[in-house]
Every structure is written in structure tokens, then in C-alpha cells.
PDB file as gemmi writes it, atoms N, CA and C in Angstrom:
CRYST1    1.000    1.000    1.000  90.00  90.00  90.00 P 1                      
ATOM      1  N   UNK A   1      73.815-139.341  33.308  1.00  0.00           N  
ATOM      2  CA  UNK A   1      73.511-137.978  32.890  1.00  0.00           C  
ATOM      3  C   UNK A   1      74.610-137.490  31.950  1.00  0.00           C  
ATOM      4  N   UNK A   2      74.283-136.754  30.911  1.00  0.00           N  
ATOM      5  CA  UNK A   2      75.087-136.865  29.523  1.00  0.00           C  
ATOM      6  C   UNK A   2      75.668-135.208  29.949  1.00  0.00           C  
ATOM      7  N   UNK A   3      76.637-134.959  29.867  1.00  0.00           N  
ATOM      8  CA  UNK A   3      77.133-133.676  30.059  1.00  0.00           C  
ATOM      9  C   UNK A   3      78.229-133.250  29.501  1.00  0.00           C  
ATOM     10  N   UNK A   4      78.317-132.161  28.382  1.00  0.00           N  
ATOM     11  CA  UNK A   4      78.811-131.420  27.673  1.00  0.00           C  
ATOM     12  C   UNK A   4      80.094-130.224  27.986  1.00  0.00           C  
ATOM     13  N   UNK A   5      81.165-130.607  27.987  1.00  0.00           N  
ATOM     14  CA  UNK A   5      82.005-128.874  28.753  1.00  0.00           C  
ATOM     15  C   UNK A   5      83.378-128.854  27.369  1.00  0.00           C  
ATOM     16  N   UNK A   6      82.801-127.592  27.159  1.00  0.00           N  
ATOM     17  CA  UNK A   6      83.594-127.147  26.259  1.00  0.00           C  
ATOM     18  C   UNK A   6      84.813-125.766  26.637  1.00  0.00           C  
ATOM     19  N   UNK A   7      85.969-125.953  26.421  1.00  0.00           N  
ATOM     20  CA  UNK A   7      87.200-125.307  26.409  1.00  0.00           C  
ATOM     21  C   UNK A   7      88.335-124.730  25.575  1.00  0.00           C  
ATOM     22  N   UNK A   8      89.028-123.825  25.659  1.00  0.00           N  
ATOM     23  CA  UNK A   8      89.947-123.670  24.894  1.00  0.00           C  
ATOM     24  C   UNK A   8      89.876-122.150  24.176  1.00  0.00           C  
ATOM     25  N   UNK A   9      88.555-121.452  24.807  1.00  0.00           N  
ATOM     26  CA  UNK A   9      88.430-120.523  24.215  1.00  0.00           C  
ATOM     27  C   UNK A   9      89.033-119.123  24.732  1.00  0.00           C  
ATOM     28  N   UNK A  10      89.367-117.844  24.329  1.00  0.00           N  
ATOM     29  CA  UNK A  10      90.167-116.646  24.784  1.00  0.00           C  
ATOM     30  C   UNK A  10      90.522-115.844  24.019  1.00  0.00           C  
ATOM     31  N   UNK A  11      91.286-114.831  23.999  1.00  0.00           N  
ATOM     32  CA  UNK A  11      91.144-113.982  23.002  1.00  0.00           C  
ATOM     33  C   UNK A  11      92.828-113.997  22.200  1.00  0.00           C  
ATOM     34  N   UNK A  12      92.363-113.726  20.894  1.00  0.00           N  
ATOM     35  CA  UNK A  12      93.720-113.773  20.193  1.00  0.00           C  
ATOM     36  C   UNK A  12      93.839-112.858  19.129  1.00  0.00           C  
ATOM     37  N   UNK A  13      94.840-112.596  18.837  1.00  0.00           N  
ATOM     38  CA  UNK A  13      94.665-111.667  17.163  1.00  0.00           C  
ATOM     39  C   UNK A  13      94.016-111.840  16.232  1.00  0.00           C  
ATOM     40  N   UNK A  14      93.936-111.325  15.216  1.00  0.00           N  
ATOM     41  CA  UNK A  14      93.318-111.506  13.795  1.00  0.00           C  
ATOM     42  C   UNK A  14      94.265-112.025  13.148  1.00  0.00           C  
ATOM     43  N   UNK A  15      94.061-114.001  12.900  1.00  0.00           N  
ATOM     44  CA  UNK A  15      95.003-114.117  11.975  1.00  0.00           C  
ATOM     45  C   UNK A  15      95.692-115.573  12.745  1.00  0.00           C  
ATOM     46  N   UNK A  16      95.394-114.822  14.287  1.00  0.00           N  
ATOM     47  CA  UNK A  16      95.363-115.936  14.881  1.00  0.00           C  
ATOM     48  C   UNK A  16      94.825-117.921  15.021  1.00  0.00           C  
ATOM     49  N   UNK A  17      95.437-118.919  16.224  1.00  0.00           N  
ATOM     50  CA  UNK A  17      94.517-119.460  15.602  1.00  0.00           C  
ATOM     51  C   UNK A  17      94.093-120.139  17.191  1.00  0.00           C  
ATOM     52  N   UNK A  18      92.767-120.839  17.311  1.00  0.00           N  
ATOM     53  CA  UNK A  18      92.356-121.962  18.809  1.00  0.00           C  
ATOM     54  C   UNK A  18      92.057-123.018  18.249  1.00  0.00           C  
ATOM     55  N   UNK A  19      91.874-123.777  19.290  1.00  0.00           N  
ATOM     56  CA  UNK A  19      91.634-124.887  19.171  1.00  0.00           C  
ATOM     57  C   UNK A  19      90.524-125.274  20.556  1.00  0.00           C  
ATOM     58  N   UNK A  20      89.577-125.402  20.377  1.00  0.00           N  
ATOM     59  CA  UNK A  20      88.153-125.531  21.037  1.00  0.00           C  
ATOM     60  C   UNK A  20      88.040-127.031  21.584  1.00  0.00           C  
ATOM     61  N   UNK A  21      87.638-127.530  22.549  1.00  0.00           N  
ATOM     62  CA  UNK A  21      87.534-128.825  22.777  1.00  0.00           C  
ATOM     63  C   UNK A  21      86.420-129.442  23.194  1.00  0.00           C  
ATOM     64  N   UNK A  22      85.189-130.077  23.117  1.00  0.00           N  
ATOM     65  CA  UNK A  22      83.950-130.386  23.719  1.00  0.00           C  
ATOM     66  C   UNK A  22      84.527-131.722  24.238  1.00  0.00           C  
ATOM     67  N   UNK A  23      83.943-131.942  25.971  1.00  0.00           N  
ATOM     68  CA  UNK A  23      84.789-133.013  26.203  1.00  0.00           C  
ATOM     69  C   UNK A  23      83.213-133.943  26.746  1.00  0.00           C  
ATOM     70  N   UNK A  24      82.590-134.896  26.451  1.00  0.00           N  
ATOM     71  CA  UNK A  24      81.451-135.484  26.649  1.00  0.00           C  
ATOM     72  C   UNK A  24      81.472-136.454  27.941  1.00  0.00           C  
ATOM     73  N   UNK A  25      80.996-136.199  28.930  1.00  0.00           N  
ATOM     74  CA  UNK A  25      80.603-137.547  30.257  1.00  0.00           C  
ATOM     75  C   UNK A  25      79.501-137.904  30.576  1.00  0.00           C  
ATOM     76  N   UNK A  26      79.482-138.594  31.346  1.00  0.00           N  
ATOM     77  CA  UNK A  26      77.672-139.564  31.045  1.00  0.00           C  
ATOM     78  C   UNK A  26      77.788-140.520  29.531  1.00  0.00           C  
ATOM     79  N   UNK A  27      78.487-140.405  28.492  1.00  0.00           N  
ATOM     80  CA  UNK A  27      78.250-141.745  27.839  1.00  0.00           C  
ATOM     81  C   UNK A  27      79.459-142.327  27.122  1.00  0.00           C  
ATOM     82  N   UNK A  28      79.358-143.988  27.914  1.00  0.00           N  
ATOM     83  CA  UNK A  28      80.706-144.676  27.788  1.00  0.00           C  
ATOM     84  C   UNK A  28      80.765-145.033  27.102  1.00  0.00           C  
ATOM     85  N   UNK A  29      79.649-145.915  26.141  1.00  0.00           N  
ATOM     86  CA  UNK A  29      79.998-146.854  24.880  1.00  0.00           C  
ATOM     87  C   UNK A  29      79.493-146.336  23.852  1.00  0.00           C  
ATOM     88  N   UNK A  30      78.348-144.694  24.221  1.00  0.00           N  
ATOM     89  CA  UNK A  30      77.828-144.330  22.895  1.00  0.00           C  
ATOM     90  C   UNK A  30      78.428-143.003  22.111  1.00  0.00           C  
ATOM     91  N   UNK A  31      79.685-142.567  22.614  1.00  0.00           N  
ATOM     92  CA  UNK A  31      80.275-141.481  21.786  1.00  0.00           C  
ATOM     93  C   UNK A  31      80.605-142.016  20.243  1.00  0.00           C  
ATOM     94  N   UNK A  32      80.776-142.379  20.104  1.00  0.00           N  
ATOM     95  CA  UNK A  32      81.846-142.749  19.009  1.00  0.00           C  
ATOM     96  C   UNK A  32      80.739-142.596  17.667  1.00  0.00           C  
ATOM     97  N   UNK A  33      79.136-143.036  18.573  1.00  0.00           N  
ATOM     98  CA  UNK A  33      78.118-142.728  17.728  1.00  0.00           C  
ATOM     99  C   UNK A  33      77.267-141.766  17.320  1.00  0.00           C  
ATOM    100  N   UNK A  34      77.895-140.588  18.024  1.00  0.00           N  
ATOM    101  CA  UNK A  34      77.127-139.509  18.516  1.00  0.00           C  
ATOM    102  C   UNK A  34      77.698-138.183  17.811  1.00  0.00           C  
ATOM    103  N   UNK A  35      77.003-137.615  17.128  1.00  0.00           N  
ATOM    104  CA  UNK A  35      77.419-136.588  16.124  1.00  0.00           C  
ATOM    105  C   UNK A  35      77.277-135.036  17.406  1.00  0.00           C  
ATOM    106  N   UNK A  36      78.292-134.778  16.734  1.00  0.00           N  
ATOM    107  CA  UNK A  36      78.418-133.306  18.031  1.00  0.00           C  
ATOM    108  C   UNK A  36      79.066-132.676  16.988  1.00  0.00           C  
ATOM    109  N   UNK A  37      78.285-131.136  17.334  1.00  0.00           N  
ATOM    110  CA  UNK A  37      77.867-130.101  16.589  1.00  0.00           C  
ATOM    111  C   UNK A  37      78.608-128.703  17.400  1.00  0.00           C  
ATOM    112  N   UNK A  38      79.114-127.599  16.383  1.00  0.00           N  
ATOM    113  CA  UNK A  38      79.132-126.450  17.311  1.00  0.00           C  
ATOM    114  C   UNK A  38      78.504-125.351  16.557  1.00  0.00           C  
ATOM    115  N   UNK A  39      77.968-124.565  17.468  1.00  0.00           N  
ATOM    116  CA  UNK A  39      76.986-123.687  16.762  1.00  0.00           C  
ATOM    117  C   UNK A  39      78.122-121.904  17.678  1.00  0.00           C  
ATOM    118  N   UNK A  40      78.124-120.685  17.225  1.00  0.00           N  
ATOM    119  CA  UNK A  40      78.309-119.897  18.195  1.00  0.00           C  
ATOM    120  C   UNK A  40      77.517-118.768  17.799  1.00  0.00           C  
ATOM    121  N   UNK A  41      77.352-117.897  18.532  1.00  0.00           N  
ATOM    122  CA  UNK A  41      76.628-116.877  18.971  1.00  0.00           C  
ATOM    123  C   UNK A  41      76.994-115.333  19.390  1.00  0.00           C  
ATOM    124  N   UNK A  42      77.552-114.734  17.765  1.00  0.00           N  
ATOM    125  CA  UNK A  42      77.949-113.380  17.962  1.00  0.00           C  
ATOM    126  C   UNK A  42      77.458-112.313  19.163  1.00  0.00           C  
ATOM    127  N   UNK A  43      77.997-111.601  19.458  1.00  0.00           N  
ATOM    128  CA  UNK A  43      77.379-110.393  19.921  1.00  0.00           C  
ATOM    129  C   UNK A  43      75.809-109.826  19.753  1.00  0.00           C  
ATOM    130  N   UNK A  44      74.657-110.288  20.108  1.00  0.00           N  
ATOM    131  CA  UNK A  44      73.839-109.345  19.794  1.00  0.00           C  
ATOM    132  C   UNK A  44      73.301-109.857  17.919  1.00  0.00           C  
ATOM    133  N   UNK A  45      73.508-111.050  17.954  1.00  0.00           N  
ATOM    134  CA  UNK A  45      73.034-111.726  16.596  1.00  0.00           C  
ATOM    135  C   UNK A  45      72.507-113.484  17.454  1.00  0.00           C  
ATOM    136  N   UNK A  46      72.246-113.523  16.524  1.00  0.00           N  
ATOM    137  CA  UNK A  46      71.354-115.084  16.550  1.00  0.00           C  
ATOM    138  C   UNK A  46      72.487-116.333  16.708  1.00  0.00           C  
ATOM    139  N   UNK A  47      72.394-117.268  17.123  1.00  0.00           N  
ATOM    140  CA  UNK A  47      72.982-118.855  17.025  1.00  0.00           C  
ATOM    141  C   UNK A  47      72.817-118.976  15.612  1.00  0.00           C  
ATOM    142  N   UNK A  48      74.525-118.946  15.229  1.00  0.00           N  
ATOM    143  CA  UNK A  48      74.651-120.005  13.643  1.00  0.00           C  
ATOM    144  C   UNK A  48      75.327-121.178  13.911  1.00  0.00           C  
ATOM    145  N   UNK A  49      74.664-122.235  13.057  1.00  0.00           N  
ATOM    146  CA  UNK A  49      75.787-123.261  12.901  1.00  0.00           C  
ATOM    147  C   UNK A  49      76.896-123.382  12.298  1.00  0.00           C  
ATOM    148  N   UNK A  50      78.076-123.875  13.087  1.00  0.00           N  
ATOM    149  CA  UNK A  50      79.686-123.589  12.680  1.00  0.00           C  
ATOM    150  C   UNK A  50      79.904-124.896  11.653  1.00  0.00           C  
ATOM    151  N   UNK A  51      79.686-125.944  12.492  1.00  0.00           N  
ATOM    152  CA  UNK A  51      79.657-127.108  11.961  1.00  0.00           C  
ATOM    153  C   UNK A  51      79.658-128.122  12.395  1.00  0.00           C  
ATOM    154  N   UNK A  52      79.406-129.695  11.931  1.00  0.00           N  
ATOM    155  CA  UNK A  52      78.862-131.132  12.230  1.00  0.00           C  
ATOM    156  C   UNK A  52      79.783-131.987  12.030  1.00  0.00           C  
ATOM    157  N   UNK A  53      80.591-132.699  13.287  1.00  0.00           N  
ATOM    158  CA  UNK A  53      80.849-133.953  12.669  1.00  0.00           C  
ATOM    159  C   UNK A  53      79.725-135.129  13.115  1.00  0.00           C  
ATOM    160  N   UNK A  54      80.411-135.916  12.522  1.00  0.00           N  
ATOM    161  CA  UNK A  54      79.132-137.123  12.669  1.00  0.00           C  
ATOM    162  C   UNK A  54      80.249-138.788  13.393  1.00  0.00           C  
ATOM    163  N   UNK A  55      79.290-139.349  14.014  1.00  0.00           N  
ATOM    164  CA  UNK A  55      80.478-140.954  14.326  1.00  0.00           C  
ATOM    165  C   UNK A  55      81.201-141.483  13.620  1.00  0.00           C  
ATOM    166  N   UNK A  56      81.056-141.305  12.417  1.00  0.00           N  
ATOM    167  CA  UNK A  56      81.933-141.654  11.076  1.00  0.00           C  
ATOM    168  C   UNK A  56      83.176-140.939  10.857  1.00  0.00           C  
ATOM    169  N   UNK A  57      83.168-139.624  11.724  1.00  0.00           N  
ATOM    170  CA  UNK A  57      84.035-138.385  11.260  1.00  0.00           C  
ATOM    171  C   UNK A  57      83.932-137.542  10.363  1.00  0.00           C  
ATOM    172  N   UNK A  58      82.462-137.983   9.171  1.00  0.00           N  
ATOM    173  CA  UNK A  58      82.639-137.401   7.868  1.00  0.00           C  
ATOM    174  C   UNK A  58      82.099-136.375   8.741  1.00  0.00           C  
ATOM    175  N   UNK A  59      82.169-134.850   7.998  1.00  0.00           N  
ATOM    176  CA  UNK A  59      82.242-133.403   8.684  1.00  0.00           C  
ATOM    177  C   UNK A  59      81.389-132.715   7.511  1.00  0.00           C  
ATOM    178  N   UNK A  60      80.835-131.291   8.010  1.00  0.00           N  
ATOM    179  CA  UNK A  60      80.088-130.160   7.394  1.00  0.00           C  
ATOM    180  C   UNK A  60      80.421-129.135   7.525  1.00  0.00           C  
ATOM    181  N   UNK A  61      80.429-127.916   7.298  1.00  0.00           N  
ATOM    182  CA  UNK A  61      80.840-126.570   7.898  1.00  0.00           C  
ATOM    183  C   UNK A  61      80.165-125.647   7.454  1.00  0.00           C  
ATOM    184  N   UNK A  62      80.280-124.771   8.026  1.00  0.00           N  
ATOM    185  CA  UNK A  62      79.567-123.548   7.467  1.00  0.00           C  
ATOM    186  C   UNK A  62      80.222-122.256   6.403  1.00  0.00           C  
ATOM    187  N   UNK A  63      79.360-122.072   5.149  1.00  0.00           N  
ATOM    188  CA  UNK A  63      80.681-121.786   4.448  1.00  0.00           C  
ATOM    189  C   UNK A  63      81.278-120.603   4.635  1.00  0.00           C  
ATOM    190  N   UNK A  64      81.085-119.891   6.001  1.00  0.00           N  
ATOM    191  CA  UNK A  64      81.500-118.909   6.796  1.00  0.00           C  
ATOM    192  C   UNK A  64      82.990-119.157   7.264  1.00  0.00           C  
ATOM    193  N   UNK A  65      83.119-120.620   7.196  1.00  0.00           N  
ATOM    194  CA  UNK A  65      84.766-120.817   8.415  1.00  0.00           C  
ATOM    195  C   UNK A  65      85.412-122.034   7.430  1.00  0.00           C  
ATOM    196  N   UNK A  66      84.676-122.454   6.341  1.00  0.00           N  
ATOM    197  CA  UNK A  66      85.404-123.690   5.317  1.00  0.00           C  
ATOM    198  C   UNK A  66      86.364-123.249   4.807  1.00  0.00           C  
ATOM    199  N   UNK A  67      87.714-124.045   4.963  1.00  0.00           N  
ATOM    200  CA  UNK A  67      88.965-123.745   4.646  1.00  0.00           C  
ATOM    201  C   UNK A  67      89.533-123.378   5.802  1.00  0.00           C  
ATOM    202  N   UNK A  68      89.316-122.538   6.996  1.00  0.00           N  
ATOM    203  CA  UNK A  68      89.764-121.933   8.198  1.00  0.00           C  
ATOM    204  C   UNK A  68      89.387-122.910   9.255  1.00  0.00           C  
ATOM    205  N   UNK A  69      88.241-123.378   8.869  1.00  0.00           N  
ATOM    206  CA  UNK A  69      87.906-124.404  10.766  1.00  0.00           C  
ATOM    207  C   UNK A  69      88.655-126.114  10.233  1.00  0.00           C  
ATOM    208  N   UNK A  70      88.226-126.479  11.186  1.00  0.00           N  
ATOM    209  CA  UNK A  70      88.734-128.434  11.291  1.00  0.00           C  
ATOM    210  C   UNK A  70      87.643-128.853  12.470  1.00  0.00           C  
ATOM    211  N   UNK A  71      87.133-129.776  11.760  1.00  0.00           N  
ATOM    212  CA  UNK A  71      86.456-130.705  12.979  1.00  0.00           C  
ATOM    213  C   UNK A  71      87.085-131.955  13.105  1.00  0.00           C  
ATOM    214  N   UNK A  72      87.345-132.349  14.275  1.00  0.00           N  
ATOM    215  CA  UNK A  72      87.729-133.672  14.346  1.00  0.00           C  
ATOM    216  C   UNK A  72      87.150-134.231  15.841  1.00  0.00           C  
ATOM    217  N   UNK A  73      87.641-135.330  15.917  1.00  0.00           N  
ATOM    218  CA  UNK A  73      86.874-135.804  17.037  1.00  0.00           C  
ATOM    219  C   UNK A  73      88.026-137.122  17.496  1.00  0.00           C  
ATOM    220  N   UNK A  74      88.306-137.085  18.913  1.00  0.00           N  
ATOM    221  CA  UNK A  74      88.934-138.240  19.363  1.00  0.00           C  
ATOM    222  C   UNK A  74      87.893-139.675  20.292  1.00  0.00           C  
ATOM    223  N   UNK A  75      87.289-140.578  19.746  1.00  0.00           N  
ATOM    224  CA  UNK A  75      86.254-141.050  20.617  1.00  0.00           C  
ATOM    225  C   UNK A  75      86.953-142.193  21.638  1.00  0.00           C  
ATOM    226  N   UNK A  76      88.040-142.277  21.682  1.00  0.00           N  
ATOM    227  CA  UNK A  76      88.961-142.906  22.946  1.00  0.00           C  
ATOM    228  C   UNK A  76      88.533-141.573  23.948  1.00  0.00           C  
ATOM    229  N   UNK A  77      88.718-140.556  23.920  1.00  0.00           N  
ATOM    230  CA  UNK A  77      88.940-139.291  25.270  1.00  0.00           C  
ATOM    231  C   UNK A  77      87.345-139.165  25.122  1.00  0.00           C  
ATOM    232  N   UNK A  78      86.265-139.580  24.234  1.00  0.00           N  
ATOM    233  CA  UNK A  78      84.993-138.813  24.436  1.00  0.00           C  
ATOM    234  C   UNK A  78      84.921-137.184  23.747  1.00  0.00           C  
ATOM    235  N   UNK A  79      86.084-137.364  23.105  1.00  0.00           N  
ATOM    236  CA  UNK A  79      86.410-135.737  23.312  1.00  0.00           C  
ATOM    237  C   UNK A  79      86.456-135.409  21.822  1.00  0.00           C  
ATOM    238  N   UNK A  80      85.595-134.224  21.077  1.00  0.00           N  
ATOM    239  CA  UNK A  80      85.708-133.361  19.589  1.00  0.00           C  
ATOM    240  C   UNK A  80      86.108-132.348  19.930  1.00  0.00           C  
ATOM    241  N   UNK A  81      86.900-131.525  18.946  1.00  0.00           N  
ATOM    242  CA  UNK A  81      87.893-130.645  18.751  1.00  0.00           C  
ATOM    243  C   UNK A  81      87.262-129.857  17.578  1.00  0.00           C  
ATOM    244  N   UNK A  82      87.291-128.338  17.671  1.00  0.00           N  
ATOM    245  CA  UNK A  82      87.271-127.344  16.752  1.00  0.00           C  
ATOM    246  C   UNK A  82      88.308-126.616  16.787  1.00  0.00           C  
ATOM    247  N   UNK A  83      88.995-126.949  15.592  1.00  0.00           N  
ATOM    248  CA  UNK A  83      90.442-126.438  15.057  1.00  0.00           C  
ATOM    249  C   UNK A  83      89.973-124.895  14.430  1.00  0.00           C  
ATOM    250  N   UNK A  84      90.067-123.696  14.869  1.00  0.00           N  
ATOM    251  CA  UNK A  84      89.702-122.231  14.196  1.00  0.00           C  
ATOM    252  C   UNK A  84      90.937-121.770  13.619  1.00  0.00           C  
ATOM    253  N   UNK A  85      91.611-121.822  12.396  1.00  0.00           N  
ATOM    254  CA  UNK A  85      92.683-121.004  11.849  1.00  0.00           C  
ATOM    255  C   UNK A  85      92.195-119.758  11.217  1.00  0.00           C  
ATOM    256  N   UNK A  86      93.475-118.846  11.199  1.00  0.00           N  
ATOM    257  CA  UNK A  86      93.144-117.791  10.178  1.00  0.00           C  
ATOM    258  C   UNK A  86      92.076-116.680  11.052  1.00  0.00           C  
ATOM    259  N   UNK A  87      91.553-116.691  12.136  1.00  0.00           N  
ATOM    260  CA  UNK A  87      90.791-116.413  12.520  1.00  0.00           C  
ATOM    261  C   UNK A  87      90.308-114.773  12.288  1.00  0.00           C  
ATOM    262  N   UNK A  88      89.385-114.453  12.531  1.00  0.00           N  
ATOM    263  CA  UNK A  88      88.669-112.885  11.738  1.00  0.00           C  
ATOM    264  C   UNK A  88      87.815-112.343  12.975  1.00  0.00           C  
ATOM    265  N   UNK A  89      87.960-111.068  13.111  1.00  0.00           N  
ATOM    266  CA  UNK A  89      86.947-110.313  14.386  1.00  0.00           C  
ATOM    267  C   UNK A  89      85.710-111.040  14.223  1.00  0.00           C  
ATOM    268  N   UNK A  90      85.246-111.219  12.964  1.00  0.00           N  
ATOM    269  CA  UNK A  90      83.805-111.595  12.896  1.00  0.00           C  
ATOM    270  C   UNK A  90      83.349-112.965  13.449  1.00  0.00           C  
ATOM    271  N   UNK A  91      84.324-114.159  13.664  1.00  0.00           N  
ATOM    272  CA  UNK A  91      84.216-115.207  14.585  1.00  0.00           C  
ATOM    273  C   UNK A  91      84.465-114.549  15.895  1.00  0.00           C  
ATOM    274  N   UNK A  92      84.434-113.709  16.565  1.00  0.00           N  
ATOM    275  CA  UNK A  92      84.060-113.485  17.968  1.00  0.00           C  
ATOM    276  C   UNK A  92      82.601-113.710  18.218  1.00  0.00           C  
ATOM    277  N   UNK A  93      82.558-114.527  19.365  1.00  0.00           N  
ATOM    278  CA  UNK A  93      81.246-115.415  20.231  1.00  0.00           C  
ATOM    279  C   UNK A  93      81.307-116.453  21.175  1.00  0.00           C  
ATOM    280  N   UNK A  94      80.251-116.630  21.441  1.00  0.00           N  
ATOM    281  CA  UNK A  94      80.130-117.401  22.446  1.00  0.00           C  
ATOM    282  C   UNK A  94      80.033-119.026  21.550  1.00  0.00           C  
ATOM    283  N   UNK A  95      80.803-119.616  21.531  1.00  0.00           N  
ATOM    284  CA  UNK A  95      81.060-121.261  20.983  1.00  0.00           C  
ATOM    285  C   UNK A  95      80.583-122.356  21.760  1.00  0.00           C  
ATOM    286  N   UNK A  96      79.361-122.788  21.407  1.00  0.00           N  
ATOM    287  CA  UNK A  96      79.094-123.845  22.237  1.00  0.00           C  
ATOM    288  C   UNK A  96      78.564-125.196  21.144  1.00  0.00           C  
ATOM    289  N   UNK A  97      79.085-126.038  22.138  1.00  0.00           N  
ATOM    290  CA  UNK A  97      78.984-127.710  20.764  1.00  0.00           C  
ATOM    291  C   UNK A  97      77.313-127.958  21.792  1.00  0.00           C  
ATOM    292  N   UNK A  98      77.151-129.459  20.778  1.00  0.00           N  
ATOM    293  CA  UNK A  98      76.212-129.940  21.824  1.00  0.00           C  
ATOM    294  C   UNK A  98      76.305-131.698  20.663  1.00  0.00           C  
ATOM    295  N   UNK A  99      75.820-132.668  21.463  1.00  0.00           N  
ATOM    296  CA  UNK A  99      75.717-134.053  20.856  1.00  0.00           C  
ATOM    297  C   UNK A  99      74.253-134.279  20.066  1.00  0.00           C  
ATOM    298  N   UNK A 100      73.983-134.519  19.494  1.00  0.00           N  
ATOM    299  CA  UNK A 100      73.147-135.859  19.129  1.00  0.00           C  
ATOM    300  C   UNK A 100      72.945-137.188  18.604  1.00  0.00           C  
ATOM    301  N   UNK A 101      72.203-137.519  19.068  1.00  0.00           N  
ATOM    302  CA  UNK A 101      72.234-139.062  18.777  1.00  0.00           C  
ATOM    303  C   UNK A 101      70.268-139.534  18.967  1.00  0.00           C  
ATOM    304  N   UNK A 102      69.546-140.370  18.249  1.00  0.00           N  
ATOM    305  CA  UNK A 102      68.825-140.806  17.724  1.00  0.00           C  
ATOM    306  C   UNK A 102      67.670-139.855  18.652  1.00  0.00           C  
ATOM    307  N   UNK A 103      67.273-138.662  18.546  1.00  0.00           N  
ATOM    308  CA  UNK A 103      66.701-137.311  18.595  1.00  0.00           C  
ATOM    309  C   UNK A 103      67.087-136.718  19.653  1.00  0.00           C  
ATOM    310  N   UNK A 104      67.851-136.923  20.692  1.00  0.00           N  
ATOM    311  CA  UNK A 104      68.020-136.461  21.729  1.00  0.00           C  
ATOM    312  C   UNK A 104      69.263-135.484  21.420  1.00  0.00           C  
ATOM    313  N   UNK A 105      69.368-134.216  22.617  1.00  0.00           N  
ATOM    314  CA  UNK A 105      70.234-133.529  21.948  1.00  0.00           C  
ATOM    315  C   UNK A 105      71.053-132.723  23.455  1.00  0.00           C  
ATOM    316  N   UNK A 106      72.426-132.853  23.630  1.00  0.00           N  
ATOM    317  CA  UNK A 106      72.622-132.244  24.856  1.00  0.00           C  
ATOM    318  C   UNK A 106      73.636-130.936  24.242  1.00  0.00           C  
ATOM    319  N   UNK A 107      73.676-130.002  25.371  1.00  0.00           N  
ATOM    320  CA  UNK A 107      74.194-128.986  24.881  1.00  0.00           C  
ATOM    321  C   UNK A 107      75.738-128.713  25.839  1.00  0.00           C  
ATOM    322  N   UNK A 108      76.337-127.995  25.592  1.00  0.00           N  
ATOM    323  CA  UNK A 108      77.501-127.421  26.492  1.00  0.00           C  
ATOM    324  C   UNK A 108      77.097-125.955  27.590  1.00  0.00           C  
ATOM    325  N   UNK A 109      77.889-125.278  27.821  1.00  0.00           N  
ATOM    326  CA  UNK A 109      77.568-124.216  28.472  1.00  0.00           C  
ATOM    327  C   UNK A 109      78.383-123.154  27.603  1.00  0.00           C  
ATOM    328  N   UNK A 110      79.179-123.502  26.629  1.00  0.00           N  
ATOM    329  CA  UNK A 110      79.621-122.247  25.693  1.00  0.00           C  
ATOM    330  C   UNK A 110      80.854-122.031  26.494  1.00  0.00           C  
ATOM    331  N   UNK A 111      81.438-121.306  25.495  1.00  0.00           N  
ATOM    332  CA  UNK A 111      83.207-120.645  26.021  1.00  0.00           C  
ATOM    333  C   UNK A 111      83.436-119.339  24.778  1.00  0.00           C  
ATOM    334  N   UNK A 112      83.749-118.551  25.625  1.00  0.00           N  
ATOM    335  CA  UNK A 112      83.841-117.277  24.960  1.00  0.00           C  
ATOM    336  C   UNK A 112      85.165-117.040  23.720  1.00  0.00           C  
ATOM    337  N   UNK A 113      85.015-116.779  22.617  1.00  0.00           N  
ATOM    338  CA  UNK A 113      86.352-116.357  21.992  1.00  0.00           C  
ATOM    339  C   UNK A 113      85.836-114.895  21.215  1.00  0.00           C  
ATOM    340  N   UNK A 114      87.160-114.838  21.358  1.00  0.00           N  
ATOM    341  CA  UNK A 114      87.421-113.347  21.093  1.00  0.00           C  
ATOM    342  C   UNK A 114      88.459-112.863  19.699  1.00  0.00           C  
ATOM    343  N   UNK A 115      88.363-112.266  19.037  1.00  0.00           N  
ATOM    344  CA  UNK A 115      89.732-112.301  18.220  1.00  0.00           C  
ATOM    345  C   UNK A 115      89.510-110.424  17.658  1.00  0.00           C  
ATOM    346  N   UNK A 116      90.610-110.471  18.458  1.00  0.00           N  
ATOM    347  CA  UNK A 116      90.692-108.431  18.100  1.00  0.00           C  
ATOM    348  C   UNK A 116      91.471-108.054  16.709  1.00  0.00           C  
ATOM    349  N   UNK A 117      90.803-106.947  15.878  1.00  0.00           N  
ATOM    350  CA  UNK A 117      91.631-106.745  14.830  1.00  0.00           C  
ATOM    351  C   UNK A 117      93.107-106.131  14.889  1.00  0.00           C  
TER     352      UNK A 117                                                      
END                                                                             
């Protein structure tokens, strides 16, 4: 069973910076192939996508956080990382990653960040 828990999130200044962690269990030999995504979810607005890495590492972003975010991914720990610098009230939400791999798609349970002006 493939399961998603993401961490690292809390509240910080404007300007501030986190570092987000999706840590993946349930799959031993297929991370490394498995593109994991974080999407978050303002206040009272819709799910946007933040951004994609892929098993390769090559990365996407949204041009909302390009220049300010980092995706990376460690596939020894199972574990991708969202690097947030520079951070702005308007990235306050609920941050949740999720995997995919050849259509299947698992999600996290989200972690709250906050960033006060």
C-alpha cells in the first residue's frame, strides 16, 4: 500500500523560507520512477499546481513560485523536497504532493503553511 506523508510545514514571515518534505512508503524499487507532484490549496480558492518533478529529476513549476521554489528529490530516502524561498502571504495553504507513475496516482494528506506579512 503506497502512502504519501508530507512535512515541514508552519508559519513564517514574509520573506521567509521552508522546506516541505513528501516522504513515500509502500514502494521499494519504484520511487526513483515515480514523478511526485505538489499542488496547494489557498484559503477558500481552488487546488493549483506548484510543481513536478519527474524520475529523471528534470522539474516544472508554476510561474507563480519560479525562481522562489526548488524541487528536488532524494530516491535513496524515497523522499522529494519542496524548497519555498522568498516566501509571500499569497503562498499560504494547505501543500499537499502526491506520486504518479504509469496512471495511477497517490496523494498525501497536506501540511499547512502559513507566511504572515
Amino acid at each position: 500500500q503506497v502512502q504519501l506523508a508530507e512535512s515541514g510545514g508552519g508559519l513564517v514571515q514574509a520573506g521567509g523560507s521552508l522546506r516541505l518534505s513528501c516522504t513515500v512508503s509502500g514502494m521499494t524499487l519504484t520511487f526513483a520512477i515515480t514523478s511526485i507532484g505538489w499542488y496547494r490549496q489557498p484559503p477558500g480558492k481552488e487546488r493549483e499546481l506548484v510543481g513536478l518533478i519527474g524520475g529523471g529529476g528534470n522539474s516544472d513549476y508554476a510561474d507563480s513560485v519560479k525562481g522562489r521554489f526548488t524541487l528536488s528529490r532524494d530516491n535513496a530516502k524515497n523522499t522529494a523536497y519542496l524548497q519555498m524561498n522568498n516566501l509571500k502571504p499569497e503562498d499560504t495553504a494547505v501543500y499537499y504532493c502526491y506520486g504518479e507513475r504509469l496512471g495511477s496516482r497517490w496523494w498525501g494528506q497536506g501540511t499547512q503553511v502559513s507566511v504572515s506579512s
